[in-house]
Biopython code that builds the backbone (N, CA, C, O; Angstrom):
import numpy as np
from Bio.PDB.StructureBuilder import StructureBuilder

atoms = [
    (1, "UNK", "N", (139.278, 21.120, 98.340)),
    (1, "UNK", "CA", (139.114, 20.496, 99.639)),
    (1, "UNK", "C", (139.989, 21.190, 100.658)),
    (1, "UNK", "O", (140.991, 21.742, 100.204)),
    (2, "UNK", "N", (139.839, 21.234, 101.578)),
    (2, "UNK", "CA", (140.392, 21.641, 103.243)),
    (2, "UNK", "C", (141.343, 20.666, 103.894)),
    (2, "UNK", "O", (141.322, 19.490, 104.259)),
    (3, "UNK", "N", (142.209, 21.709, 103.876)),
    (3, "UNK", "CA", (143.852, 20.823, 104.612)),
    (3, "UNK", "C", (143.222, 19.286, 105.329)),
    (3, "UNK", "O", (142.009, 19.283, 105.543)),
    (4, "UNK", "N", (143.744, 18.441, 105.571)),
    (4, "UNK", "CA", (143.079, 17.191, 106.180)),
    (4, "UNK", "C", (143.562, 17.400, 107.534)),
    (4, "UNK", "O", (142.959, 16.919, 108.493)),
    (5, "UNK", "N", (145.055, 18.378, 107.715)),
    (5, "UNK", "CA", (145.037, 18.405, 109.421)),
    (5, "UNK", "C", (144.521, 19.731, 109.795)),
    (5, "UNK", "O", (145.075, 20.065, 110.842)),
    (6, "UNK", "N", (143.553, 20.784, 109.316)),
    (6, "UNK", "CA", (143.182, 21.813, 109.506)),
    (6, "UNK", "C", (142.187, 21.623, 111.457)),
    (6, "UNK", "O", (142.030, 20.744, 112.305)),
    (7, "UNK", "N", (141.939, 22.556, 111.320)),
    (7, "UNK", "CA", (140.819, 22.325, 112.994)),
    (7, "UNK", "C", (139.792, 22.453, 112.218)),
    (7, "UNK", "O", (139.511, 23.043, 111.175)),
    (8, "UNK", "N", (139.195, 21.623, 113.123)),
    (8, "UNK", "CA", (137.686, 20.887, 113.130)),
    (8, "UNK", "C", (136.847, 21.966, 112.462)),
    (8, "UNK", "O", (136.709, 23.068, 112.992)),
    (9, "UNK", "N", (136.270, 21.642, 111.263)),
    (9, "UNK", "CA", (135.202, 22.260, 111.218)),
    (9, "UNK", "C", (133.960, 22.181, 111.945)),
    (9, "UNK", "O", (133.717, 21.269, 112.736)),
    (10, "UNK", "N", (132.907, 23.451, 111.594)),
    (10, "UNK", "CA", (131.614, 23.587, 112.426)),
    (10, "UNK", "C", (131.026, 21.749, 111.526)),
    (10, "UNK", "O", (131.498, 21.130, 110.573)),
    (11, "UNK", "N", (129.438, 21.382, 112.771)),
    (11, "UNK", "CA", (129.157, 20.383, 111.617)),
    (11, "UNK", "C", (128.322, 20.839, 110.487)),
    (11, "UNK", "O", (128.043, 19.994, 109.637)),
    (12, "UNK", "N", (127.978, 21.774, 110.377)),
    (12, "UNK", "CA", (127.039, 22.375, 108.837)),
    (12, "UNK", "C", (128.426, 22.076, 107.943)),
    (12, "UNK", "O", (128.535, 21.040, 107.289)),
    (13, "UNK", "N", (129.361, 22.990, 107.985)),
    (13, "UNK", "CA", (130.895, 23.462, 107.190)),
    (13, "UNK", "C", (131.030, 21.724, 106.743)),
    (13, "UNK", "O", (130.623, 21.193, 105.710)),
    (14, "UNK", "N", (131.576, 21.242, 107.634)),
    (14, "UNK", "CA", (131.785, 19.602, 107.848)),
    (14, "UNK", "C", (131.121, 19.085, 106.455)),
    (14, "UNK", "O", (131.769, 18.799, 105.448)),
    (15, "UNK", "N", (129.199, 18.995, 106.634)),
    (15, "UNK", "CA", (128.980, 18.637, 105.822)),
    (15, "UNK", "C", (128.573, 18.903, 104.645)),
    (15, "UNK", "O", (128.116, 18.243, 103.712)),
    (16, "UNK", "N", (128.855, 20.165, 104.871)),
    (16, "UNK", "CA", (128.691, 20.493, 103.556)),
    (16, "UNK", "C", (130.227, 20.498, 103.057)),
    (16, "UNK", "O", (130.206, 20.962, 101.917)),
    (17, "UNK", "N", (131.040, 20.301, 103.284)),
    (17, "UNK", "CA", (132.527, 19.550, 102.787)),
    (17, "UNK", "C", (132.325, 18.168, 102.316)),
    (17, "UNK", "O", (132.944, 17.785, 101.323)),
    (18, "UNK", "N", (131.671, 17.539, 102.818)),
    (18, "UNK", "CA", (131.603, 16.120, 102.553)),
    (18, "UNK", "C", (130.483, 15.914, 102.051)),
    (18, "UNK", "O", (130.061, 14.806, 102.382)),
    (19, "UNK", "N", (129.478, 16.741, 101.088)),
    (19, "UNK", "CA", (128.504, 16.523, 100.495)),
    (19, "UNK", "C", (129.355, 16.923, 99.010)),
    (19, "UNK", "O", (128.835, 16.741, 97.910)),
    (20, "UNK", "N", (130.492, 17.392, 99.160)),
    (20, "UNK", "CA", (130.836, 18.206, 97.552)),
    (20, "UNK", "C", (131.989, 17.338, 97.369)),
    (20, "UNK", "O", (132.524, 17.327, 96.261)),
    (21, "UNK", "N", (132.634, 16.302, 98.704)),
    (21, "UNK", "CA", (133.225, 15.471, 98.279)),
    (21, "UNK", "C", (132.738, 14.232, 97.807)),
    (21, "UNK", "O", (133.405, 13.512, 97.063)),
    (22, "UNK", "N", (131.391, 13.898, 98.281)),
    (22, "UNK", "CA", (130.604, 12.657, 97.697)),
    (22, "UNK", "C", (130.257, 12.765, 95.950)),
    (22, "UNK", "O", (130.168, 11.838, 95.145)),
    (23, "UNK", "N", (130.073, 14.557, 95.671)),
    (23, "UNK", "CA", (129.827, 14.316, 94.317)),
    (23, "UNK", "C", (131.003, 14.307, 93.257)),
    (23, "UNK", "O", (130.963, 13.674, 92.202)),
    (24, "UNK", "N", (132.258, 15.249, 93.765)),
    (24, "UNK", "CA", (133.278, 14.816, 93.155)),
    (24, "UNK", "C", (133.238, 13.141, 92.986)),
    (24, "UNK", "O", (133.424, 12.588, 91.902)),
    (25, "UNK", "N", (132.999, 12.522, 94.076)),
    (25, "UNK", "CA", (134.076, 10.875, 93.975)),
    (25, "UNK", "C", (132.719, 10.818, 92.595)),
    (25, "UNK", "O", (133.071, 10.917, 91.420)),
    (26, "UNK", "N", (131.035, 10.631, 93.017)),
    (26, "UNK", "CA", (130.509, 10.022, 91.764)),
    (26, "UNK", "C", (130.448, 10.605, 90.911)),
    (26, "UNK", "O", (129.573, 10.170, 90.162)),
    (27, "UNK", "N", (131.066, 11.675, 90.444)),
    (27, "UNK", "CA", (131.363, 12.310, 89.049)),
    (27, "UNK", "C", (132.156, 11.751, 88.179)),
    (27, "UNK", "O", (132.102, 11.936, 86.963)),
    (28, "UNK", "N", (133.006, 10.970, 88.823)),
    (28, "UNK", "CA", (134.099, 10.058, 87.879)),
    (28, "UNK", "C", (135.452, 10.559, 87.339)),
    (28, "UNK", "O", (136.212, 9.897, 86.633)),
    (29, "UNK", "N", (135.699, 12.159, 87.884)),
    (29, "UNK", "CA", (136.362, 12.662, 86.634)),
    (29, "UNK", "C", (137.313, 12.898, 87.615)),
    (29, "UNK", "O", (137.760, 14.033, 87.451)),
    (30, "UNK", "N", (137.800, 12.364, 88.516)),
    (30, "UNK", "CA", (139.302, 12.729, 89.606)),
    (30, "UNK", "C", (139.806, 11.195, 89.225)),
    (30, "UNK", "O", (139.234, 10.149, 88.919)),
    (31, "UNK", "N", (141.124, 11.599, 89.398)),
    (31, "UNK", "CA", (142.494, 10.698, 89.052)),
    (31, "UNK", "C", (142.178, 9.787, 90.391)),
    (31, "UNK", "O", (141.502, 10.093, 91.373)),
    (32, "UNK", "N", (143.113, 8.185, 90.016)),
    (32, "UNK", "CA", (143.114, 7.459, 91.152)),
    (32, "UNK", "C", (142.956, 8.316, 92.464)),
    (32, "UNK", "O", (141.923, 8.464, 93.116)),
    (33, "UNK", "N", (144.500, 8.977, 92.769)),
    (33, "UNK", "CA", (145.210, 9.955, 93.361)),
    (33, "UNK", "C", (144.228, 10.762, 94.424)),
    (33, "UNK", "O", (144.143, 10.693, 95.650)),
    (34, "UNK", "N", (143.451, 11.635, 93.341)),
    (34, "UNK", "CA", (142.964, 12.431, 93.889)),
    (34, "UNK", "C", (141.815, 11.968, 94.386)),
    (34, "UNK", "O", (141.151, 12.714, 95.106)),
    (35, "UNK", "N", (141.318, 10.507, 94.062)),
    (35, "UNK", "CA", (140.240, 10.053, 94.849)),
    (35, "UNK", "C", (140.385, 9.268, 96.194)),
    (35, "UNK", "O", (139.470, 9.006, 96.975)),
    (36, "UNK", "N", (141.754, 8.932, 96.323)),
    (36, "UNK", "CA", (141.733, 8.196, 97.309)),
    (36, "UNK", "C", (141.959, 9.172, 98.324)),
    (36, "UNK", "O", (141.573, 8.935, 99.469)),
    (37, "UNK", "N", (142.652, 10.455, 97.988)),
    (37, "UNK", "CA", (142.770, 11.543, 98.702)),
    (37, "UNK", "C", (141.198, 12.329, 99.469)),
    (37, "UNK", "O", (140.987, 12.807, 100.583)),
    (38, "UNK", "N", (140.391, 12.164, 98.323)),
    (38, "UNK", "CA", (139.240, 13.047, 99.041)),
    (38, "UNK", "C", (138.559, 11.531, 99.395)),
    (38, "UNK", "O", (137.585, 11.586, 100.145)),
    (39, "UNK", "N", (138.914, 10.386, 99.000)),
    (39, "UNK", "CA", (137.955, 9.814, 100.061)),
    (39, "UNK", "C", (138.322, 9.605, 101.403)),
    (39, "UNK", "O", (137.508, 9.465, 102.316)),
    (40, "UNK", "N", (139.901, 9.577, 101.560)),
    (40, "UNK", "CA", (140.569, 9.807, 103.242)),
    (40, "UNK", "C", (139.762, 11.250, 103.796)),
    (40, "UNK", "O", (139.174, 11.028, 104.854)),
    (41, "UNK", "N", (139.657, 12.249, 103.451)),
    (41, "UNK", "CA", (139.021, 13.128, 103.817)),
    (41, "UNK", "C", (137.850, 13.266, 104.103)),
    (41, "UNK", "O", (137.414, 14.118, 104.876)),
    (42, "UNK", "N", (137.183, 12.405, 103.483)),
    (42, "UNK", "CA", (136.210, 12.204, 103.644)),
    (42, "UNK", "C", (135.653, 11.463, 104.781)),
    (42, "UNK", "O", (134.699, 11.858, 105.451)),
    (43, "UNK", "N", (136.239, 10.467, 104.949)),
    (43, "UNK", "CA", (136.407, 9.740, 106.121)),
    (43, "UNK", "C", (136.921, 10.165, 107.460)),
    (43, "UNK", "O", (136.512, 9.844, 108.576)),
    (44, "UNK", "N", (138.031, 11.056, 107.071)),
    (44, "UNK", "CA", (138.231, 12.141, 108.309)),
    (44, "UNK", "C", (136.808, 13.028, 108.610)),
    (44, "UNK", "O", (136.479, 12.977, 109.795)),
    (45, "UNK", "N", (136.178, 13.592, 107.998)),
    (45, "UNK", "CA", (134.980, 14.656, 108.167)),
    (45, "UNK", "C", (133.923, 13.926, 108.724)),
    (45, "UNK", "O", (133.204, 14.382, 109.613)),
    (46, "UNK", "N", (133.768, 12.503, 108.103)),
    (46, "UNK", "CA", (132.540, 11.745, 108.717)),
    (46, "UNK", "C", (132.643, 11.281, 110.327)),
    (46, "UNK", "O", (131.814, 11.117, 111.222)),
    (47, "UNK", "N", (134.504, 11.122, 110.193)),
    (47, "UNK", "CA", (134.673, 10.920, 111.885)),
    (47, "UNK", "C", (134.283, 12.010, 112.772)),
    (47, "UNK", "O", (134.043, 11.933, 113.977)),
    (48, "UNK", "N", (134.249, 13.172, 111.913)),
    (48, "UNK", "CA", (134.211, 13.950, 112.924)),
    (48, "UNK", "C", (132.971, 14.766, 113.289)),
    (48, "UNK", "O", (132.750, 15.337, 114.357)),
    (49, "UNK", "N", (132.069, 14.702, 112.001)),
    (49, "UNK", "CA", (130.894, 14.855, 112.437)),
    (49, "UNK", "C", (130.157, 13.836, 113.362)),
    (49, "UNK", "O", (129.190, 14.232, 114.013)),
    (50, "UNK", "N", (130.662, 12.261, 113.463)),
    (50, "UNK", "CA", (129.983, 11.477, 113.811)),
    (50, "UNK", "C", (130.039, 12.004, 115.400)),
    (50, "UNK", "O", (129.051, 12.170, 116.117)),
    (51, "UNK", "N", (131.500, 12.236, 115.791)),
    (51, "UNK", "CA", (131.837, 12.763, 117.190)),
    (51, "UNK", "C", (131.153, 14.288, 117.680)),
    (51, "UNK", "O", (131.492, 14.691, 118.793)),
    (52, "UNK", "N", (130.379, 14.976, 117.018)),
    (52, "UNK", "CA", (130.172, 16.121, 117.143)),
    (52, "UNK", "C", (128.381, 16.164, 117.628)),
    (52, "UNK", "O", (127.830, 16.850, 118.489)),
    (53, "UNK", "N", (127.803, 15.113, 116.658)),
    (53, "UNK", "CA", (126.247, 14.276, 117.108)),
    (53, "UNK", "C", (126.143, 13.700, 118.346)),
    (53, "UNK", "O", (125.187, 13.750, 119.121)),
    (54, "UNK", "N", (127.950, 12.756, 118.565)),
    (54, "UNK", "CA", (127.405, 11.842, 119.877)),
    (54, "UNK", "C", (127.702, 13.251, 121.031)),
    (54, "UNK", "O", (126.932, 13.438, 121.973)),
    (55, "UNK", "N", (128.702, 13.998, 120.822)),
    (55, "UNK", "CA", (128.705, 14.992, 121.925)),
    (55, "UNK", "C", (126.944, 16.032, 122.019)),
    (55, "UNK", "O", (126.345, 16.550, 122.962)),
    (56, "UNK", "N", (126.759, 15.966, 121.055)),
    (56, "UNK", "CA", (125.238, 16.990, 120.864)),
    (56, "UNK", "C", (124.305, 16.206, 121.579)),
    (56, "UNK", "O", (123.759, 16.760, 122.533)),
    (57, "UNK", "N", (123.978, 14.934, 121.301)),
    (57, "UNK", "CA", (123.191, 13.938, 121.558)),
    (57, "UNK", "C", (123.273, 13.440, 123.518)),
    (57, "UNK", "O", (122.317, 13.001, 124.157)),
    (58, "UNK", "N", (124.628, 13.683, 124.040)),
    (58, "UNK", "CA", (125.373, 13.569, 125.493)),
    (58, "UNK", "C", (124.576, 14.587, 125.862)),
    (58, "UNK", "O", (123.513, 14.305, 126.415)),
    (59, "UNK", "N", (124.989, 16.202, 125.590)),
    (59, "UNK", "CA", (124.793, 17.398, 126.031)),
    (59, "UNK", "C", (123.253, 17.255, 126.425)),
    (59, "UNK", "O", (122.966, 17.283, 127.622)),
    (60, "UNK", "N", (122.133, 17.085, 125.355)),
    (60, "UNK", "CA", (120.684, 16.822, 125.344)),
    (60, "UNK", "C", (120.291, 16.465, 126.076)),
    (60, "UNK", "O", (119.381, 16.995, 126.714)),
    (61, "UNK", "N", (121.139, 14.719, 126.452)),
    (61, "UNK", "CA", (120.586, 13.710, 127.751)),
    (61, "UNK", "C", (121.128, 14.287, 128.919)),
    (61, "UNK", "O", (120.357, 14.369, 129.875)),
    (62, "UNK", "N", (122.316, 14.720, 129.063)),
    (62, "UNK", "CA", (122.509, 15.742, 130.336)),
    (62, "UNK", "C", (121.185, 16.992, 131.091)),
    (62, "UNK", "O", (120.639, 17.081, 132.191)),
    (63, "UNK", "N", (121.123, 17.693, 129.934)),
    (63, "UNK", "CA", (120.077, 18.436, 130.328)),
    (63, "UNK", "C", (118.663, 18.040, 130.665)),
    (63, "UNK", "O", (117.961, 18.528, 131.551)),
    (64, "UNK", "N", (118.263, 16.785, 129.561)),
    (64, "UNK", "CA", (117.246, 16.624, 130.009)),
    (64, "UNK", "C", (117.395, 16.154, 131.473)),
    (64, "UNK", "O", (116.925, 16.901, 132.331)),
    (65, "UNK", "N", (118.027, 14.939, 131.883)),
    (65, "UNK", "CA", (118.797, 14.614, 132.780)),
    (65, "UNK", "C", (118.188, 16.094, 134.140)),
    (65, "UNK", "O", (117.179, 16.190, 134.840)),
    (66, "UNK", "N", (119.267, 16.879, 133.977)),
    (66, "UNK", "CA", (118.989, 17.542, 135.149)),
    (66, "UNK", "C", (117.791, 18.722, 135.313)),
    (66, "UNK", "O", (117.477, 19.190, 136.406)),
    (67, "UNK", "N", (117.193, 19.107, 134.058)),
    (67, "UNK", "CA", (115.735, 19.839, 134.377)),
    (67, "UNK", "C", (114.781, 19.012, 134.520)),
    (67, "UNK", "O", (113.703, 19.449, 134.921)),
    (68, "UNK", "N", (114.914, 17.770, 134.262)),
    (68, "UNK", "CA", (113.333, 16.426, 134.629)),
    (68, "UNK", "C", (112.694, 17.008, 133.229)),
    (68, "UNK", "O", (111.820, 17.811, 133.556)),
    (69, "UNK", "N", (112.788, 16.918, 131.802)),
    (69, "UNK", "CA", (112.205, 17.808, 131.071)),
    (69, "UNK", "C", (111.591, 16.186, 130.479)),
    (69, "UNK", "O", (112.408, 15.267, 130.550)),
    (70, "UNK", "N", (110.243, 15.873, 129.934)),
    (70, "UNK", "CA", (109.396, 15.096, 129.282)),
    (70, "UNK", "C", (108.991, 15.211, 128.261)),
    (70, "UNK", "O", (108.309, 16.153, 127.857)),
    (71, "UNK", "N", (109.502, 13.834, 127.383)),
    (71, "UNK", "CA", (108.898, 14.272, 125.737)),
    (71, "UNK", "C", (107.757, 14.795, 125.909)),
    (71, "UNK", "O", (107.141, 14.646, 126.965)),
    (72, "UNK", "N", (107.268, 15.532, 124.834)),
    (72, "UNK", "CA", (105.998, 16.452, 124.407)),
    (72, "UNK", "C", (105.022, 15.068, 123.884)),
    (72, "UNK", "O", (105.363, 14.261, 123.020)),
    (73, "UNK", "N", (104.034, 15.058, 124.484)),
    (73, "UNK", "CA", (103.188, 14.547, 123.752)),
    (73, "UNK", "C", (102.189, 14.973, 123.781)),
    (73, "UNK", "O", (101.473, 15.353, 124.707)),
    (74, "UNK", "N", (101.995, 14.909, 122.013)),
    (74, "UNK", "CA", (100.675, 15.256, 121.617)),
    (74, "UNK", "C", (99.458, 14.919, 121.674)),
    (74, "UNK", "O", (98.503, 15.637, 121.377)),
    (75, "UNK", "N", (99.409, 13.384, 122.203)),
    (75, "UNK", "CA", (97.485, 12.522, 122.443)),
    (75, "UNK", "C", (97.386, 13.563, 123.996)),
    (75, "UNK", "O", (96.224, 13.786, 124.336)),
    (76, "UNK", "N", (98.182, 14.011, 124.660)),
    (76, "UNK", "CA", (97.309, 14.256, 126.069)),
    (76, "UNK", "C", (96.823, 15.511, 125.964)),
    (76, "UNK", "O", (96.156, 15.967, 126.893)),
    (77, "UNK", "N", (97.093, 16.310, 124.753)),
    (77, "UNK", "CA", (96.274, 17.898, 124.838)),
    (77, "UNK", "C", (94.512, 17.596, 124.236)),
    (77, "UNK", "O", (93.708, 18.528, 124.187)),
]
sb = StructureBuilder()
sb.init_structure("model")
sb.init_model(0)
sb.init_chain("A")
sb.init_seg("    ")
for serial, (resi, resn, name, xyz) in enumerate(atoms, 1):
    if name == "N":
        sb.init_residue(resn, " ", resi, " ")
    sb.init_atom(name, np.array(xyz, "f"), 0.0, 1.0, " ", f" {name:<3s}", serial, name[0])
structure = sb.get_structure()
């Protein structure tokens, strides 16, 4: 696992950190210790992907926002 105060990973890196920490925890085979450890980490990574969606998700409505851009829909072609 990755220092817990390291800088932010990308969110792919992120989750794919926290996809190899989900299978460690249900593998069974880490000490109390080391589980409560990667599940704090884990919880750190989820915070931070969660913050990385709502900024992606901001950026989107901004733009759409200022080009006037309209979902695509497909019944009017």
């Amino acid at each position: 696992m990755s220092a817990p105060n390291s800088e932010p990973l990308h969110y792919e890196s992120a989750i794919a950190e926290l996809e190899s920490i989900v299978t460690q925890l249900e593998s069974g085979q880490l000490q109390l210790e080391q589980s409560l450890a990667a599940y704090k980490r884990g919880a750190e990574l989820l915070k931070q992907c969660q913050q990385s969606l709502t900024e992606a998700e901001q950026q989107v409505s901004i733009l759409t926002e200022a080009n006037a851009l309209a979902p695509y829909n497909v019944a009017s072609e």
